[in-house]
PyMOL Python script that loads the backbone (N, CA, C, O; Angstrom):
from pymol import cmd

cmd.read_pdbstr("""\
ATOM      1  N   UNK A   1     -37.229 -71.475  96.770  1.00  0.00           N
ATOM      2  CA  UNK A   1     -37.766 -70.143  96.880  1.00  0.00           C
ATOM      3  C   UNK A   1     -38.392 -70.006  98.269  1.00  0.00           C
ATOM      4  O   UNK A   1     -38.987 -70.990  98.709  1.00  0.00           O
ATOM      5  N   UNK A   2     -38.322 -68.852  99.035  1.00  0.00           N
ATOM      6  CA  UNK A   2     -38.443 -68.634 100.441  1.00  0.00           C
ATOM      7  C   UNK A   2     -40.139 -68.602 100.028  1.00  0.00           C
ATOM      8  O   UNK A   2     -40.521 -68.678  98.860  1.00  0.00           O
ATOM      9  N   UNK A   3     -41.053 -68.478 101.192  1.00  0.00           N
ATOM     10  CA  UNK A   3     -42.093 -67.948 101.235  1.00  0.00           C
ATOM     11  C   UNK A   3     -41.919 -66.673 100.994  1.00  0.00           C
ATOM     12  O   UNK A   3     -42.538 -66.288 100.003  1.00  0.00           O
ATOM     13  N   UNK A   4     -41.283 -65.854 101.554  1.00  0.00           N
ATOM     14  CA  UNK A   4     -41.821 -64.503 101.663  1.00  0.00           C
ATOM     15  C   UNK A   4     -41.200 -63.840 100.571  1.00  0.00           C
ATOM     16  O   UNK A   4     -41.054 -62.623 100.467  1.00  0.00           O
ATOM     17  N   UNK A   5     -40.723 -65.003  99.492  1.00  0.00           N
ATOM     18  CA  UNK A   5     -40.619 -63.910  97.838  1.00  0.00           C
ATOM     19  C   UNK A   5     -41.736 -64.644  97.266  1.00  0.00           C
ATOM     20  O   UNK A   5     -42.556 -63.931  96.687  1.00  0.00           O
ATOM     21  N   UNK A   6     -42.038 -66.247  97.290  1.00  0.00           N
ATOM     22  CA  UNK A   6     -43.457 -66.367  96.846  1.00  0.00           C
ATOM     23  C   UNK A   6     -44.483 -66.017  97.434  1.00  0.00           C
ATOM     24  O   UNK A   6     -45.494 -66.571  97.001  1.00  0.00           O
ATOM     25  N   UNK A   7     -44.623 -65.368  98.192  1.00  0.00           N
ATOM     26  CA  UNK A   7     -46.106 -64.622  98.760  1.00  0.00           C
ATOM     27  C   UNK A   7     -45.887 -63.391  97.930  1.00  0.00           C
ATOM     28  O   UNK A   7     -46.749 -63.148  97.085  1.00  0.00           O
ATOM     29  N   UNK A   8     -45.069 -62.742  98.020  1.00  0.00           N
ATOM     30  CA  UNK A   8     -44.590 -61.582  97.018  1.00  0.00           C
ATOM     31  C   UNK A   8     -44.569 -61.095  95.454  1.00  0.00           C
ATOM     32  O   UNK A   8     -44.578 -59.974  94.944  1.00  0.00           O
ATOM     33  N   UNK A   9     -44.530 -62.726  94.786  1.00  0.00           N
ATOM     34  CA  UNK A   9     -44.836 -63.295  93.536  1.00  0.00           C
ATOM     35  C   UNK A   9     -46.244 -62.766  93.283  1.00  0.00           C
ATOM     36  O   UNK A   9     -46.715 -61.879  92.571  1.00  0.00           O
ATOM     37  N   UNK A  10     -46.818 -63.821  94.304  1.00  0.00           N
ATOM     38  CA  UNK A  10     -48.343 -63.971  94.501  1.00  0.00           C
ATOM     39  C   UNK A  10     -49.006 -62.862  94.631  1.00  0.00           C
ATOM     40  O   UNK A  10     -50.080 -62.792  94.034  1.00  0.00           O
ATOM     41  N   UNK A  11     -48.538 -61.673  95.462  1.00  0.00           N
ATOM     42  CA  UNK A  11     -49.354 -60.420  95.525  1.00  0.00           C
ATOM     43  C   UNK A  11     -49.256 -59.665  93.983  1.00  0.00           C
ATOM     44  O   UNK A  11     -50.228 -59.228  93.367  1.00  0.00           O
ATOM     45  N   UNK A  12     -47.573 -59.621  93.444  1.00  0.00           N
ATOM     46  CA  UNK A  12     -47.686 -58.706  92.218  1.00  0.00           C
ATOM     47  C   UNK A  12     -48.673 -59.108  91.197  1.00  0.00           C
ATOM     48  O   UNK A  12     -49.400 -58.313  90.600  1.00  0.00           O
ATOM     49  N   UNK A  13     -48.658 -60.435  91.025  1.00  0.00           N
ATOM     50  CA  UNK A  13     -49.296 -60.894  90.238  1.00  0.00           C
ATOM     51  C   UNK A  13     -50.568 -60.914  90.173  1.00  0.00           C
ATOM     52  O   UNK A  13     -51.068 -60.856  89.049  1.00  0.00           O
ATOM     53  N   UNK A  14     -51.642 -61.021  91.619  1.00  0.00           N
ATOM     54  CA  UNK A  14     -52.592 -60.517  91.798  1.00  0.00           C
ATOM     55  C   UNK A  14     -53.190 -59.191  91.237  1.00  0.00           C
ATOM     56  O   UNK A  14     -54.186 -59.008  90.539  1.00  0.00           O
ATOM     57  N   UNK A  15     -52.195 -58.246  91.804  1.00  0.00           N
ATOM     58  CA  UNK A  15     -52.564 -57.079  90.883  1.00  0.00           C
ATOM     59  C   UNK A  15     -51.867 -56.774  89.860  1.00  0.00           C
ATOM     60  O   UNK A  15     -51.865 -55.554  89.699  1.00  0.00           O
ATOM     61  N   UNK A  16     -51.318 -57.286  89.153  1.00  0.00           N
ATOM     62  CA  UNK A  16     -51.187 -56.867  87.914  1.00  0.00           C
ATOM     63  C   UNK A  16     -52.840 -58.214  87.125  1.00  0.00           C
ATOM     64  O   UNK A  16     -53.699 -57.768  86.364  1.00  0.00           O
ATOM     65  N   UNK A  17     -52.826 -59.100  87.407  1.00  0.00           N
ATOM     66  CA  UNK A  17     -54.029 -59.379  86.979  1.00  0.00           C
ATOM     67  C   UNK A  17     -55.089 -58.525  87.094  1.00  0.00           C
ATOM     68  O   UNK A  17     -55.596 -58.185  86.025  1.00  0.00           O
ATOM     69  N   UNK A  18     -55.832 -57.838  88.665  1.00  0.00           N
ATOM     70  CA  UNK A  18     -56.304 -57.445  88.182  1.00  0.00           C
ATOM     71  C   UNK A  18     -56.567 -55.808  87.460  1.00  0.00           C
ATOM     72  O   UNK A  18     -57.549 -55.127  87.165  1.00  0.00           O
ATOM     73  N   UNK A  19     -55.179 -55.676  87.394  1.00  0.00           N
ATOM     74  CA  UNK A  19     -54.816 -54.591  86.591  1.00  0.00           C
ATOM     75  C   UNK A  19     -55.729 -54.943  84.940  1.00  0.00           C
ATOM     76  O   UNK A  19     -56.800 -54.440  84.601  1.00  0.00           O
ATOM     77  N   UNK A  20     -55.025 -55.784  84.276  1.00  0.00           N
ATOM     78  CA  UNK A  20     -55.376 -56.458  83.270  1.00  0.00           C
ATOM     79  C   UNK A  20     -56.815 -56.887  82.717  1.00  0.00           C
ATOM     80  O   UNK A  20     -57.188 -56.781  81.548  1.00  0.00           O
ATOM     81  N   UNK A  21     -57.733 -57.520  84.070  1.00  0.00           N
ATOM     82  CA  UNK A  21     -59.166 -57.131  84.121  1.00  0.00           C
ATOM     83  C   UNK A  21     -59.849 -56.076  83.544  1.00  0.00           C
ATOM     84  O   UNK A  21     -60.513 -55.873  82.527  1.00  0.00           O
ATOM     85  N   UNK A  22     -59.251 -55.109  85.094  1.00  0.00           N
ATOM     86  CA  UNK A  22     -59.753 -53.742  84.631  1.00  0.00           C
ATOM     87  C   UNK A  22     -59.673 -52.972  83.221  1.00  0.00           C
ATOM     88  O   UNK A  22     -60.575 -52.309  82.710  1.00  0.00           O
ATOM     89  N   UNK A  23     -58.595 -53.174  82.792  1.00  0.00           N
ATOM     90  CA  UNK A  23     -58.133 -52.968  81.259  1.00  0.00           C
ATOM     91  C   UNK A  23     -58.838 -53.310  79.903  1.00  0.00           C
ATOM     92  O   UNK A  23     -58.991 -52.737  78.825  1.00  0.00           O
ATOM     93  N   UNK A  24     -59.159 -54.392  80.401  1.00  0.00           N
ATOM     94  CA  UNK A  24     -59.900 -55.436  79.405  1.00  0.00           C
ATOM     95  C   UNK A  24     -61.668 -54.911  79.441  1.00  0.00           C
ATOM     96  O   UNK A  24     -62.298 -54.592  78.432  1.00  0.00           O
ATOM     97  N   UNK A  25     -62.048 -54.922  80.406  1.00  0.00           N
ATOM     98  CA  UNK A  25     -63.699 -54.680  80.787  1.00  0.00           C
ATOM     99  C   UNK A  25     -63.919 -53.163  80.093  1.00  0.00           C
ATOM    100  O   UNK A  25     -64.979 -52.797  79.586  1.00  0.00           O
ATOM    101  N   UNK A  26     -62.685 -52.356  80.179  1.00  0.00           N
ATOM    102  CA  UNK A  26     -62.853 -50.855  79.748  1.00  0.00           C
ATOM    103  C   UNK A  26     -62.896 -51.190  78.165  1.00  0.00           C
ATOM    104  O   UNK A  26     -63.992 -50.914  77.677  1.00  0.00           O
ATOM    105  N   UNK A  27     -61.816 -51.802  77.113  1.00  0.00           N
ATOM    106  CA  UNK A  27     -61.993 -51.904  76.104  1.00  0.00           C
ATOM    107  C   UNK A  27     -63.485 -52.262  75.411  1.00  0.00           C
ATOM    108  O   UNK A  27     -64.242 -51.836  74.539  1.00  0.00           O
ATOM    109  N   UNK A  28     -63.364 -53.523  76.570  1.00  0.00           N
ATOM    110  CA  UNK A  28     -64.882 -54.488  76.156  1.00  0.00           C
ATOM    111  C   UNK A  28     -65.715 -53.120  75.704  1.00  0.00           C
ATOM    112  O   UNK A  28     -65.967 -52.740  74.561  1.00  0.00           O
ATOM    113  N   UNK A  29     -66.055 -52.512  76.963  1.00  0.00           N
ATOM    114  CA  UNK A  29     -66.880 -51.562  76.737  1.00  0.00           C
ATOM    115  C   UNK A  29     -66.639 -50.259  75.438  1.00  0.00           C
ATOM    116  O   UNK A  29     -67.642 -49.727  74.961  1.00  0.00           O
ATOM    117  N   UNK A  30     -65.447 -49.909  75.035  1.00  0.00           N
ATOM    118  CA  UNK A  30     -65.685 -48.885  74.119  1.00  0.00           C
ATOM    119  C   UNK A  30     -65.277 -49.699  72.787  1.00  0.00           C
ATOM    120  O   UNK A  30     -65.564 -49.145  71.726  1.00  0.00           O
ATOM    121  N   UNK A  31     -64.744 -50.748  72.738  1.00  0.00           N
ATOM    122  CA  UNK A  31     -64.770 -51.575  71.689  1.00  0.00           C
ATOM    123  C   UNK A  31     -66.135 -52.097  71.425  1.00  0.00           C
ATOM    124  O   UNK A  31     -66.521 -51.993  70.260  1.00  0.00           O
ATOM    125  N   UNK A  32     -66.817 -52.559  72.161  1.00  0.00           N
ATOM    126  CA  UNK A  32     -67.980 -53.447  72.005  1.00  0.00           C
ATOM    127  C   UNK A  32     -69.202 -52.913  72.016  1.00  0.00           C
ATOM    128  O   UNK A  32     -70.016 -52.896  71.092  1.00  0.00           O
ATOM    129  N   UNK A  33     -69.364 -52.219  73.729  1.00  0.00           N
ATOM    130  CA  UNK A  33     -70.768 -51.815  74.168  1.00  0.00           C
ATOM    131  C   UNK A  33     -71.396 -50.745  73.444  1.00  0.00           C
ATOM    132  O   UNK A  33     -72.547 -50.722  73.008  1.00  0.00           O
ATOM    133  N   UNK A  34     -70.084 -49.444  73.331  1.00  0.00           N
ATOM    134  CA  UNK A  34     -70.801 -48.519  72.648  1.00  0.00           C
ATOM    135  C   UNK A  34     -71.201 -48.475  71.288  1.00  0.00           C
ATOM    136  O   UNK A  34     -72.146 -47.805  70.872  1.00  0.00           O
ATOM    137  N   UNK A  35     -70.321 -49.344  70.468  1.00  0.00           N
ATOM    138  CA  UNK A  35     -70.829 -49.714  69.315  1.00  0.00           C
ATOM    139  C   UNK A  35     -72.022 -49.999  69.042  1.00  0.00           C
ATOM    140  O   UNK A  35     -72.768 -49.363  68.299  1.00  0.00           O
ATOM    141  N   UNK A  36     -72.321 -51.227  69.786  1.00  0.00           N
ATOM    142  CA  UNK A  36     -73.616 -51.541  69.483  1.00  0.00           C
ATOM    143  C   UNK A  36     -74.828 -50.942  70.011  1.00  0.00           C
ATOM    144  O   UNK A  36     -75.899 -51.532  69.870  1.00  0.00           O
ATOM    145  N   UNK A  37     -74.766 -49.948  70.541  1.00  0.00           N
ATOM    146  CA  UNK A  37     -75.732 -48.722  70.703  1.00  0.00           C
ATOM    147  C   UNK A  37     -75.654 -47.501  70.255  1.00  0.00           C
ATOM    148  O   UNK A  37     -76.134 -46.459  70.701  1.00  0.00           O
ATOM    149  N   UNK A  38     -74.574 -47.853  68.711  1.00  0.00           N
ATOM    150  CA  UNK A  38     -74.602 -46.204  68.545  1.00  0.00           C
ATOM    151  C   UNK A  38     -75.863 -45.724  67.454  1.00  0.00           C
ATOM    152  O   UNK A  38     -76.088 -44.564  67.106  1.00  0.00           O
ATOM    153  N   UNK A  39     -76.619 -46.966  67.020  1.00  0.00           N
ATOM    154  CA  UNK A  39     -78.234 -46.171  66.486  1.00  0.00           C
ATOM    155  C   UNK A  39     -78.185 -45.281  67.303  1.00  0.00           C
ATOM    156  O   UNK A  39     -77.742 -44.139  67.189  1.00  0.00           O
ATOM    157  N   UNK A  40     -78.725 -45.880  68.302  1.00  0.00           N
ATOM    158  CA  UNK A  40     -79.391 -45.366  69.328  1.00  0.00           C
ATOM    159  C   UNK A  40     -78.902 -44.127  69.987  1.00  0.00           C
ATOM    160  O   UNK A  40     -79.777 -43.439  70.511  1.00  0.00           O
ATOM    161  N   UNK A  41     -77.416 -43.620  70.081  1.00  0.00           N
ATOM    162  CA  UNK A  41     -76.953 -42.780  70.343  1.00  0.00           C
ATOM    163  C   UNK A  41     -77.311 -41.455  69.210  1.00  0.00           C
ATOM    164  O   UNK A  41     -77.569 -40.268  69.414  1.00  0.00           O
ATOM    165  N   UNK A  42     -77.222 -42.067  68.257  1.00  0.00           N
ATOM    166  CA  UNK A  42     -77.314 -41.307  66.606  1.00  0.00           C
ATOM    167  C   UNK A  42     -77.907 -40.058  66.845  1.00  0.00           C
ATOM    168  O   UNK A  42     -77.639 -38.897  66.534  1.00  0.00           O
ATOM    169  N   UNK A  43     -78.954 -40.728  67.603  1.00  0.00           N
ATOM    170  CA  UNK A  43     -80.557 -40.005  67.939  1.00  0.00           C
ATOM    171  C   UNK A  43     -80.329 -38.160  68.406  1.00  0.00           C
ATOM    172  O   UNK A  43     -80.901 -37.105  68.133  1.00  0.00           O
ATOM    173  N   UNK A  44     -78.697 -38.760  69.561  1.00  0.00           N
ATOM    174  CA  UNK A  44     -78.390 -37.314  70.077  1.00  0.00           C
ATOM    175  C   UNK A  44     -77.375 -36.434  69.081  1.00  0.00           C
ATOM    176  O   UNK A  44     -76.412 -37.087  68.681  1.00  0.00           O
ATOM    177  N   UNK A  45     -77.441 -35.166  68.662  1.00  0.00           N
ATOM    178  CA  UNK A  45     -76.420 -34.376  68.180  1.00  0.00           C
ATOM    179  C   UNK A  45     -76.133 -32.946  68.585  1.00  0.00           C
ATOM    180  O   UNK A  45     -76.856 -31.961  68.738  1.00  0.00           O
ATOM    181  N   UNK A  46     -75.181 -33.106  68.675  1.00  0.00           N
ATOM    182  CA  UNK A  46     -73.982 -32.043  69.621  1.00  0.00           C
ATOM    183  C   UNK A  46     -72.710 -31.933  68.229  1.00  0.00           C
ATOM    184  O   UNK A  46     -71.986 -32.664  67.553  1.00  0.00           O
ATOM    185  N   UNK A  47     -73.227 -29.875  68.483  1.00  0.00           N
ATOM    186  CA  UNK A  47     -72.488 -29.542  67.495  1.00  0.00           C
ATOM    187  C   UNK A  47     -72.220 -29.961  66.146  1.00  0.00           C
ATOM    188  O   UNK A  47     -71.165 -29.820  65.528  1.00  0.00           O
ATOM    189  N   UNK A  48     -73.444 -30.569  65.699  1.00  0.00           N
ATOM    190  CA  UNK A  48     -73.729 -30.756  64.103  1.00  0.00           C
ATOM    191  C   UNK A  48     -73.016 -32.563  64.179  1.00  0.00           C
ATOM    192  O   UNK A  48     -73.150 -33.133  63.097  1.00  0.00           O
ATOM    193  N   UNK A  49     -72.411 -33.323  65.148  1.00  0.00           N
ATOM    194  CA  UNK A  49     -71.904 -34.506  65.313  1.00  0.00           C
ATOM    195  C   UNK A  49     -72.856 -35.703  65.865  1.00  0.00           C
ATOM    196  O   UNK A  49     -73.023 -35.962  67.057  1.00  0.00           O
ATOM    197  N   UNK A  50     -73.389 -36.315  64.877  1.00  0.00           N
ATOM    198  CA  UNK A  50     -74.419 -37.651  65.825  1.00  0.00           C
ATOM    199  C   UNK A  50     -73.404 -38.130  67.188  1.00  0.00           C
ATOM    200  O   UNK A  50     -72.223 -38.477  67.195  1.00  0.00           O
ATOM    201  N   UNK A  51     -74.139 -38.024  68.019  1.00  0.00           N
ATOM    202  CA  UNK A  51     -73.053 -38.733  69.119  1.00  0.00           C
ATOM    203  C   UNK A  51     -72.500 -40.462  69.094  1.00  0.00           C
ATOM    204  O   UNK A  51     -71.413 -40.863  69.511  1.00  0.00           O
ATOM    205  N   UNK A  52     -73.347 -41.102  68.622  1.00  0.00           N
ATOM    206  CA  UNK A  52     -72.845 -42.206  68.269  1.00  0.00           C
ATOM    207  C   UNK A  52     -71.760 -42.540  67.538  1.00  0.00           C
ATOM    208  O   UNK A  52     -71.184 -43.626  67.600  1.00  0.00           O
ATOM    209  N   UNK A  53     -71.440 -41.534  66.777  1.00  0.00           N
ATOM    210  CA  UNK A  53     -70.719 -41.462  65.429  1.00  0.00           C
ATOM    211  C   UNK A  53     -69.123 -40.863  66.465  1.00  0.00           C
ATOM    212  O   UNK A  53     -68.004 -41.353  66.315  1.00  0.00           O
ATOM    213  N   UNK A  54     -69.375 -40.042  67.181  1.00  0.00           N
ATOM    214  CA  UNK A  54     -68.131 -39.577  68.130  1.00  0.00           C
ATOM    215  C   UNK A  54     -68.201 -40.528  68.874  1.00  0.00           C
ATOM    216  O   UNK A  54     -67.158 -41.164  69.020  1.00  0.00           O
ATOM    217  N   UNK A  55     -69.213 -40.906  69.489  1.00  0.00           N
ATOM    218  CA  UNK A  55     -68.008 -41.950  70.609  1.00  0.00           C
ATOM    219  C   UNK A  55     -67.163 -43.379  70.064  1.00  0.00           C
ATOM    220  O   UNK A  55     -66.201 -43.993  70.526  1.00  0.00           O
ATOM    221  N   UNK A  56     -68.102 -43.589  68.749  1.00  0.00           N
ATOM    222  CA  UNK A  56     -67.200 -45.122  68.078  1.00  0.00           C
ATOM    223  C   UNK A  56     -66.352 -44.361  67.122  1.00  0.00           C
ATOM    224  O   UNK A  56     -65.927 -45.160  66.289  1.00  0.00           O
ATOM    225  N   UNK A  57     -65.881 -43.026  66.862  1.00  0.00           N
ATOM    226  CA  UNK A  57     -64.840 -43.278  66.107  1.00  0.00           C
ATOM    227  C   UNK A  57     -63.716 -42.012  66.872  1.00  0.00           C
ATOM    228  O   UNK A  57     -62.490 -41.919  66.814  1.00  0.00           O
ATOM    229  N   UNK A  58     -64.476 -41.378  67.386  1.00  0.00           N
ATOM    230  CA  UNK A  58     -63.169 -40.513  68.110  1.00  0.00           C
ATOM    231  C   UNK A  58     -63.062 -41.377  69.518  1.00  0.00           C
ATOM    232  O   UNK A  58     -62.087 -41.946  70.009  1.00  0.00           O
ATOM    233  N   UNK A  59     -64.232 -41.281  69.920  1.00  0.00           N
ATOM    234  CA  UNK A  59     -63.826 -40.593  71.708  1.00  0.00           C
ATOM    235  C   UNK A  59     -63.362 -42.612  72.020  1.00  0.00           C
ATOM    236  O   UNK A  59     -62.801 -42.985  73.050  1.00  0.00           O
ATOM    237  N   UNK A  60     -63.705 -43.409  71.071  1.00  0.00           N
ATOM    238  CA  UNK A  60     -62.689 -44.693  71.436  1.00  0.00           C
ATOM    239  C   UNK A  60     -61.698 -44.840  71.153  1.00  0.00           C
ATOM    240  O   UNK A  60     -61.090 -45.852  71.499  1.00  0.00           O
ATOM    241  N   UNK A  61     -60.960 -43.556  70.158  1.00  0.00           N
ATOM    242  CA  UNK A  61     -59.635 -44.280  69.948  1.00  0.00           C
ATOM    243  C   UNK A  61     -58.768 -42.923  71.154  1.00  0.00           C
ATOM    244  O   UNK A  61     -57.564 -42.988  71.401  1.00  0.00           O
ATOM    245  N   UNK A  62     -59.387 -42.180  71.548  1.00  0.00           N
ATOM    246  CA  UNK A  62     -58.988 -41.418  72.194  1.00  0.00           C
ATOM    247  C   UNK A  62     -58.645 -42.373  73.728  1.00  0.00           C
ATOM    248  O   UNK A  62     -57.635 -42.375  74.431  1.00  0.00           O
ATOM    249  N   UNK A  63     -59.920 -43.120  73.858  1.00  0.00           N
ATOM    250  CA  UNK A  63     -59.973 -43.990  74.901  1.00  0.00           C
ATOM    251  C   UNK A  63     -58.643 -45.384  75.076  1.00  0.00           C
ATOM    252  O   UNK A  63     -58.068 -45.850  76.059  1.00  0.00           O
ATOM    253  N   UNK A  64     -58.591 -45.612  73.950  1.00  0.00           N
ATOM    254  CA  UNK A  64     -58.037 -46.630  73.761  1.00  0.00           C
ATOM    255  C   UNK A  64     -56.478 -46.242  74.025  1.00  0.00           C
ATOM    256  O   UNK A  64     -55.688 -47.040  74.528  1.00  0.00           O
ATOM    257  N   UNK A  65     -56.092 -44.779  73.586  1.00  0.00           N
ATOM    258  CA  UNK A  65     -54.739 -44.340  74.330  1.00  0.00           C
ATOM    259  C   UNK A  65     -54.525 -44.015  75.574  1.00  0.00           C
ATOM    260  O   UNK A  65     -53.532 -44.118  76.295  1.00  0.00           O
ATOM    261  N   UNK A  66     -55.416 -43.671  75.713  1.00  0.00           N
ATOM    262  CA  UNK A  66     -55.486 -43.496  77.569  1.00  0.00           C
ATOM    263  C   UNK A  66     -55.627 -44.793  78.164  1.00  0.00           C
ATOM    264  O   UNK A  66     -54.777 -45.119  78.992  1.00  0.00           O
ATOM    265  N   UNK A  67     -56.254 -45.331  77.974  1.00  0.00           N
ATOM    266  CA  UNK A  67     -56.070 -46.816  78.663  1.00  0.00           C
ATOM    267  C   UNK A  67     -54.589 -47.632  78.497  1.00  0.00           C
ATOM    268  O   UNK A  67     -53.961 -48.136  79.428  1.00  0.00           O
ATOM    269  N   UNK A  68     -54.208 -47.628  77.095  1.00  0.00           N
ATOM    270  CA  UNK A  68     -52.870 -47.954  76.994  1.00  0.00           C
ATOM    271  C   UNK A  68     -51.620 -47.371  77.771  1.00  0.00           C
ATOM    272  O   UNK A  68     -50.624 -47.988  78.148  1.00  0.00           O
ATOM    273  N   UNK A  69     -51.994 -45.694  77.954  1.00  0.00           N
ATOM    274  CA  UNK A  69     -50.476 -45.097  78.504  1.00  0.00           C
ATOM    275  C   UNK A  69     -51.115 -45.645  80.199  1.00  0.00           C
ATOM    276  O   UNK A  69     -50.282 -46.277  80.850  1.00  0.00           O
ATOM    277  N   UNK A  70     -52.621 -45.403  80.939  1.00  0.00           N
ATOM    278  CA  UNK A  70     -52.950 -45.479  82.023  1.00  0.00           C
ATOM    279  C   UNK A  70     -52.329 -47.057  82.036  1.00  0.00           C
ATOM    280  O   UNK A  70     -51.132 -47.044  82.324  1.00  0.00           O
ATOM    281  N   UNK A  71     -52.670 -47.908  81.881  1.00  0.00           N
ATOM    282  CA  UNK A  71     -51.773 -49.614  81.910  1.00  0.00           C
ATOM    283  C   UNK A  71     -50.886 -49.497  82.229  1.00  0.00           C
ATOM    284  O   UNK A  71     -50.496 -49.863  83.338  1.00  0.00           O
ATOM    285  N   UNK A  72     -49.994 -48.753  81.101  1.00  0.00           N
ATOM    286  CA  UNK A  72     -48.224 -48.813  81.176  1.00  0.00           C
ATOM    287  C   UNK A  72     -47.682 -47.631  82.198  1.00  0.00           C
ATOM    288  O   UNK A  72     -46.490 -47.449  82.445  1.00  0.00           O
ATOM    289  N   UNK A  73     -48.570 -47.007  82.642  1.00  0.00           N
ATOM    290  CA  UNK A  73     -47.984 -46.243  83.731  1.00  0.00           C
ATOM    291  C   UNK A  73     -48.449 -46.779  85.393  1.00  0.00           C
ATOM    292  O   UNK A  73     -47.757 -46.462  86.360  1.00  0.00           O
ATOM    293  N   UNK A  74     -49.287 -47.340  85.484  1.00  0.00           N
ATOM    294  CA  UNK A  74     -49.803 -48.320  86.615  1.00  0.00           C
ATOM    295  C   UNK A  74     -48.693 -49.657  87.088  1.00  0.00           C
ATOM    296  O   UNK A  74     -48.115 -49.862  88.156  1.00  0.00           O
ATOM    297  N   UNK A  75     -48.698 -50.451  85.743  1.00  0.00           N
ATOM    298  CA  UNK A  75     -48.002 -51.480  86.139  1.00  0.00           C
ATOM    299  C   UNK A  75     -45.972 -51.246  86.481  1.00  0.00           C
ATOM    300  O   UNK A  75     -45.237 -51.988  87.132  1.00  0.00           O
ATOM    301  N   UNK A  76     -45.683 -50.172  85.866  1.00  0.00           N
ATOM    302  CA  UNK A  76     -44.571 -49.664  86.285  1.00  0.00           C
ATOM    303  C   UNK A  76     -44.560 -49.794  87.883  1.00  0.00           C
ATOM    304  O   UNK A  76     -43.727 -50.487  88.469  1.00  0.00           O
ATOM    305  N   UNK A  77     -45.571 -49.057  88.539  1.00  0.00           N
ATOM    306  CA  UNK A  77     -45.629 -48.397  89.519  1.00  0.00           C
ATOM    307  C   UNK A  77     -45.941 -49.908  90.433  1.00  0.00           C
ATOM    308  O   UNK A  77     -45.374 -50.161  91.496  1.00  0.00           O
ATOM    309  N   UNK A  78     -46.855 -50.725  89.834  1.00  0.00           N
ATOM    310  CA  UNK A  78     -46.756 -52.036  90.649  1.00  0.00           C
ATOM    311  C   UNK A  78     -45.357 -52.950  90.521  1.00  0.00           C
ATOM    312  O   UNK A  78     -45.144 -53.742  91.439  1.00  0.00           O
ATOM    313  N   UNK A  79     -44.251 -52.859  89.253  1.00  0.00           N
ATOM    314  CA  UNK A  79     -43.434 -53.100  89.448  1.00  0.00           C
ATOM    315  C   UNK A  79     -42.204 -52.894  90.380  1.00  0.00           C
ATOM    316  O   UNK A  79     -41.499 -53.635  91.064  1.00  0.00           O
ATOM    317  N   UNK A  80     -42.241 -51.937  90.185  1.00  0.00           N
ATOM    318  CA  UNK A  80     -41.455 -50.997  91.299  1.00  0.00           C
ATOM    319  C   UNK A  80     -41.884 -51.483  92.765  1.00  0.00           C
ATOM    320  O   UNK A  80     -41.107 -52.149  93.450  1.00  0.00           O
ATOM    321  N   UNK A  81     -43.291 -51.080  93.256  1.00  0.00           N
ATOM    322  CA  UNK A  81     -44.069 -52.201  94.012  1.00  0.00           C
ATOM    323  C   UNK A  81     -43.022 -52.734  94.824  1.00  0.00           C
ATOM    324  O   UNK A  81     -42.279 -52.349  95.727  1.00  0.00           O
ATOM    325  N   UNK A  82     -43.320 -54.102  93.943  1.00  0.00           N
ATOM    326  CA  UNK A  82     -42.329 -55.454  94.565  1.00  0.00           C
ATOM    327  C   UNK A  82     -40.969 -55.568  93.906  1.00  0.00           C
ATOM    328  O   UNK A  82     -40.577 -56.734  93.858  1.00  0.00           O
ATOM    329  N   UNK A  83     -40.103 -54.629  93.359  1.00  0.00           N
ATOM    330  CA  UNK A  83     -39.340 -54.976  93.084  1.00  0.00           C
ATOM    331  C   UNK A  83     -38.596 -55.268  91.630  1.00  0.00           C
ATOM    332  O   UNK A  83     -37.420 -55.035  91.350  1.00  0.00           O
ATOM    333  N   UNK A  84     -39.267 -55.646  91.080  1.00  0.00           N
ATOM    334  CA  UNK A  84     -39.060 -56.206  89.447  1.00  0.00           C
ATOM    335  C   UNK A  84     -39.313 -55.756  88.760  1.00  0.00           C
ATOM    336  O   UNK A  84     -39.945 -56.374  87.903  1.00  0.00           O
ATOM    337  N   UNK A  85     -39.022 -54.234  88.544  1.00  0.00           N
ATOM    338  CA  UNK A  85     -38.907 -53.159  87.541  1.00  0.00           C
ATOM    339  C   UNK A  85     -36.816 -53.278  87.107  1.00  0.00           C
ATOM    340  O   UNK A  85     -35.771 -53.510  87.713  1.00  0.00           O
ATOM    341  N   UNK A  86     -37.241 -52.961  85.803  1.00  0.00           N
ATOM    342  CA  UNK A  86     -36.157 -53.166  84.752  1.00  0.00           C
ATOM    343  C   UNK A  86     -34.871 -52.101  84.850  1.00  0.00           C
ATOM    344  O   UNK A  86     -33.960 -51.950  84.037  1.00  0.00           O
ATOM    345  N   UNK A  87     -35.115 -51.375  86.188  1.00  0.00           N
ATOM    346  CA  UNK A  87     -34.114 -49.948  85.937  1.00  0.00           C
ATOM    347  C   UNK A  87     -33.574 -50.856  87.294  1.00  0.00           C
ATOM    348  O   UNK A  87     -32.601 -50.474  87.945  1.00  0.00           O
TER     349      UNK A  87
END
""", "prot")
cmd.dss("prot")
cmd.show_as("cartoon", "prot")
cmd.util.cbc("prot")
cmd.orient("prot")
């Protein structure tokens, strides 16, 4: 393998890692963080809705698709990138 397709390796992979990071730290957070503060959120209500209660059961799964299509439309675009997209 030449260098200059493994340096090339090396960059996609870079960012698609830290594609994957980023991905992960966002879940962490509406999987994890807001959960465990939604007492505390409870406290606020908007439009007859405890807010705690919307952000752990709507506004994360709302989140959780947007992060999924935002992923799969990013890493396309890093595929393409360098090359090693499937079309």
């Amino acid at each position: 393998m030449s260098n200059d397709v493994a340096e090339r390796n090396t960059q996609h992979w870079a960012k698609t890692r830290s594609l994957t990071i980023f991905i992960l730290t966002l879940w962490f957070i509406f999987g994890m963080v807001l959960p465990w503060f939604a007492r505390e959120l409870d406290q606020i209500v908007i439009f007859g809705w405890k807010l705690g209660y919307y952000f752990v059961v709507q506004g994360s799964l709302i989140a959780f698709v947007v992060m999924i299509w935002y992923q799969n439309w990013r890493q396309d675009q890093i595929d393409r990138e360098f090359g090693v997209n499937d079309e």
